[in-house]
N, C-alpha and C positions, 0 to 999 in steps of 0.2 A: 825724864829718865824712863828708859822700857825696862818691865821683867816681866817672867815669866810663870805662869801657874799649867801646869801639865802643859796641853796644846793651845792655851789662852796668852796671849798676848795683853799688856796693861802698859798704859800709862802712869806716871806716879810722879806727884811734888811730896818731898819730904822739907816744910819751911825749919829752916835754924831754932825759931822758937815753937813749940807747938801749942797754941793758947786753946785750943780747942779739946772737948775731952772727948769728941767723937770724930772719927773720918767720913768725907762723901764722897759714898762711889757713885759712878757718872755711866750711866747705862744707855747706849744709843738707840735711833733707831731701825726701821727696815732698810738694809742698802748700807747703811750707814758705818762709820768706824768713831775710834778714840779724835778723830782728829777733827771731828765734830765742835768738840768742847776746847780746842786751842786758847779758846781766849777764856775761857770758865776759870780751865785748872791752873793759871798762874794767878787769876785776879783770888780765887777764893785759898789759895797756901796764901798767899801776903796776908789773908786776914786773921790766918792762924790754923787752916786744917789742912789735916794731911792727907790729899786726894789722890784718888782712883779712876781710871775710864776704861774699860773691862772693853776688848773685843771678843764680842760674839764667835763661837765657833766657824769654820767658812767665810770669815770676816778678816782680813788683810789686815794686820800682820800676823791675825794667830792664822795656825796651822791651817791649809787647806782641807776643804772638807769633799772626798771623792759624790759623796750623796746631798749633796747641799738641795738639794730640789725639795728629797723629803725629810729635812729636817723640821721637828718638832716645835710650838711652845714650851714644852715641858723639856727639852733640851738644852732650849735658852735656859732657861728656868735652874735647871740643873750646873749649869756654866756659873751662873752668879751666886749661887749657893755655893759650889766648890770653890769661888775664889774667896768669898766670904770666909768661909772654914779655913780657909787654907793659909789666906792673910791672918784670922783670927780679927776680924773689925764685926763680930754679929751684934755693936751697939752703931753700926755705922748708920750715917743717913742716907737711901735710895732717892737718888735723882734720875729721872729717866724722862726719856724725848720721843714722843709716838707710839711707836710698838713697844719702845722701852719704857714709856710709863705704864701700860700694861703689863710688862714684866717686870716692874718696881711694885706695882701692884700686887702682884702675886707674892712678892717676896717679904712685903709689908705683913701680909697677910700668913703665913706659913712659919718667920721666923718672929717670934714675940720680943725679942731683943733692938728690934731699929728702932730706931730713934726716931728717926720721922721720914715722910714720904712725901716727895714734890713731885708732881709732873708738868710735862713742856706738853702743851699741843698733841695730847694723849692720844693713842688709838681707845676704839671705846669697849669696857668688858660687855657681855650676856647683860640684856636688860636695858641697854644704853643706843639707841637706835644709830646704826651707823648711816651718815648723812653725807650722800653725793649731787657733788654740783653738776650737776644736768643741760650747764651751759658750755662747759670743757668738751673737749675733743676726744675722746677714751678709745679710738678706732684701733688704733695702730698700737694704743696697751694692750686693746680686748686681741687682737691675733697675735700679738707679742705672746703673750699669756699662754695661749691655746698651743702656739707652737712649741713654748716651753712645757705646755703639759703631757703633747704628745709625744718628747724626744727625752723627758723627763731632769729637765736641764732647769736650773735658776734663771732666772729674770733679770734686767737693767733694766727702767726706763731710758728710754733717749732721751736724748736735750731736748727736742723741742717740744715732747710731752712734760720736761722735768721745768722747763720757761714757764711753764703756765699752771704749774702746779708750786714744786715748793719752791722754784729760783724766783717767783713772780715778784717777791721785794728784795733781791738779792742786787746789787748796783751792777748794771749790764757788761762794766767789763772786769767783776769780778764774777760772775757768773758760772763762767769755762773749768774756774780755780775749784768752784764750790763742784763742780758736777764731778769733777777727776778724783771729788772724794769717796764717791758712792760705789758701790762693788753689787753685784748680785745676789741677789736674795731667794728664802726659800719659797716654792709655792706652798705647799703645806701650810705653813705659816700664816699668810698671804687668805688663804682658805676657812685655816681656824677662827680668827679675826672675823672675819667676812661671817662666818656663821654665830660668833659670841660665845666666848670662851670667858667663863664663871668665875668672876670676885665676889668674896664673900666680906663687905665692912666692916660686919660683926665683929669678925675676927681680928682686925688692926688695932693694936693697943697705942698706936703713934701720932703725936700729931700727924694733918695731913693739908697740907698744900697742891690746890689745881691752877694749872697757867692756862687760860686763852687768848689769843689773837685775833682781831677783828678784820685782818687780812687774810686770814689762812684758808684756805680754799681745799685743805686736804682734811680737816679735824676743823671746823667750824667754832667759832665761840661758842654758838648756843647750844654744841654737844659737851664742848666742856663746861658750861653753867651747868647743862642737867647729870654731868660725871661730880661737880663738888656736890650736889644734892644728893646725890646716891651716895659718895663716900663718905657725907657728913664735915668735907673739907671746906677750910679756908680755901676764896678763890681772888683773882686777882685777874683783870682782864685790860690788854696793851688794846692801844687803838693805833700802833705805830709800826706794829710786826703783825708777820706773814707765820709761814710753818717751821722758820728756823731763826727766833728769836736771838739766838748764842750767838749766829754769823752775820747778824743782820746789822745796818747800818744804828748806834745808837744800845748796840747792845748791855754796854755795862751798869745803862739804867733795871736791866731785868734780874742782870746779876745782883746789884744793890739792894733791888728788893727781895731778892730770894734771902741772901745774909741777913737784912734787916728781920725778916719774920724768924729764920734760923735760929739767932740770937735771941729775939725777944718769946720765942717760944718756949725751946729748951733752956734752963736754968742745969748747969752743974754739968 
């Protein structure tokens, strides 16, 4: 089921029974939409919560964005807070995947009511060395990039820089399916990130869960070991996923354990 919060577009399971006394909203990441989480939000309603996957402003099916180039983190930021408010779930749990566990981060951080915070294959905040593979091909991003800077226009990777980055354990002839997900992104954004933009842990009063993958070639394991060290979080690391563990082959092993720590975390 889609609805609607001002120019935000959401996904939403509402299960028959709701065993769960908190909801997860499901927060994407760079490029990315709700439809990300296709196979999240019906495995985790059957287990009893009632889910959320927020599209980001400029992010297909919400509203388009005339300035999407320079859009903000603090705009995302602002996006998941209103829907937050606006749902009324500020005891919900933040799930977020890349850039969007940096802004599940932020929102952990800001609103004292969540429950708890997981992240997928995180971008990394201020203090957390961002770590590029130096054996990839970045040619045809690096003027990709520049052109979008100078005509002041959003980004796409193309396929064949998106094969060897996050489709690299994606099954070859679903591949095509997973890329026609992805939409354009802000450079701004893309910018803040790249320079380190400030989570403060102090401040999370929630349990906290870090995901790594030993394939991921865009977010490294060993930046997300040293992201559960700085957040003080439970970490958990696949040696069977890449940078999109939810579409990956095998995936409802990660769902499983997300629910199992869920559960055995939160009490009531």
């Amino acid at each position: 089921m889609k609805i609607r919060v001002e120019n935000l577009a959401l996904d939403t399971i509402r299960p028959k029974e709701i065993s769960q006394s908190y909801p997860l909203l499901f927060i994407h990441g760079a490029g990315g939409t709700s439809q990300y989480w296709k196979n999240y939000l019906p495995y985790f309603a059957s287990e009893g919560w009632e889910v959320f996957a927020i599209n980001l402003r400029g992010h297909f099916p919400s509203d388009r964005e005339e300035a999407l180039a320079r859009v903000t983190l603090e705009d995302y930021l602002a996006d998941v807070e209103q829907v937050i408010n606006r749902l009324d779930i500020r005891n919900c749990a933040v799930i977020g995947h890349s850039l969007g566990g940096l802004i599940a981060q932020k929102t952990a951080e800001s609103i004292g009511s969540i429950s708890a915070l997981v992240t997928i294959a995180s971008a990394p905040p201020f203090g957390i060395t961002l770590e590029v593979n130096h054996d990839l091909s970045y040619s045809g991003a690096i003027i990709k990039t520049l052109w979008g800077m100078m005509n002041m226009k959003p980004v796409k990777p193309t396929f064949l820089m998106a094969e060897q980055t996050v489709l690299n354990n994606i099954s070859p002839e679903e591949r095509k399916a997973v890329f026609d997900m992805f939409v354009a992104e802000s450079l701004f954004v893309g910018y803040q990130v790249a320079q380190g933009f400030p989570v403060d842990p102090s401040r999370m009063k929630c349990p906290k869960l870090v995901i790594g993958c030993l394939k991921d070639v865009i977010a490294p394991a060993s930046m997300q070991q040293s992201l559960a060290v700085f957040l003080q979080a439970d970490y958990i690391e696949y040696n069977q996923f890449a940078h999109l563990p939810m579409l990956e082959n095998d995936w409802d092993a990660s769902a499983q354990d997300i629910q199992n720590w869920l559960k055995s975390t939160i009490h009531g």
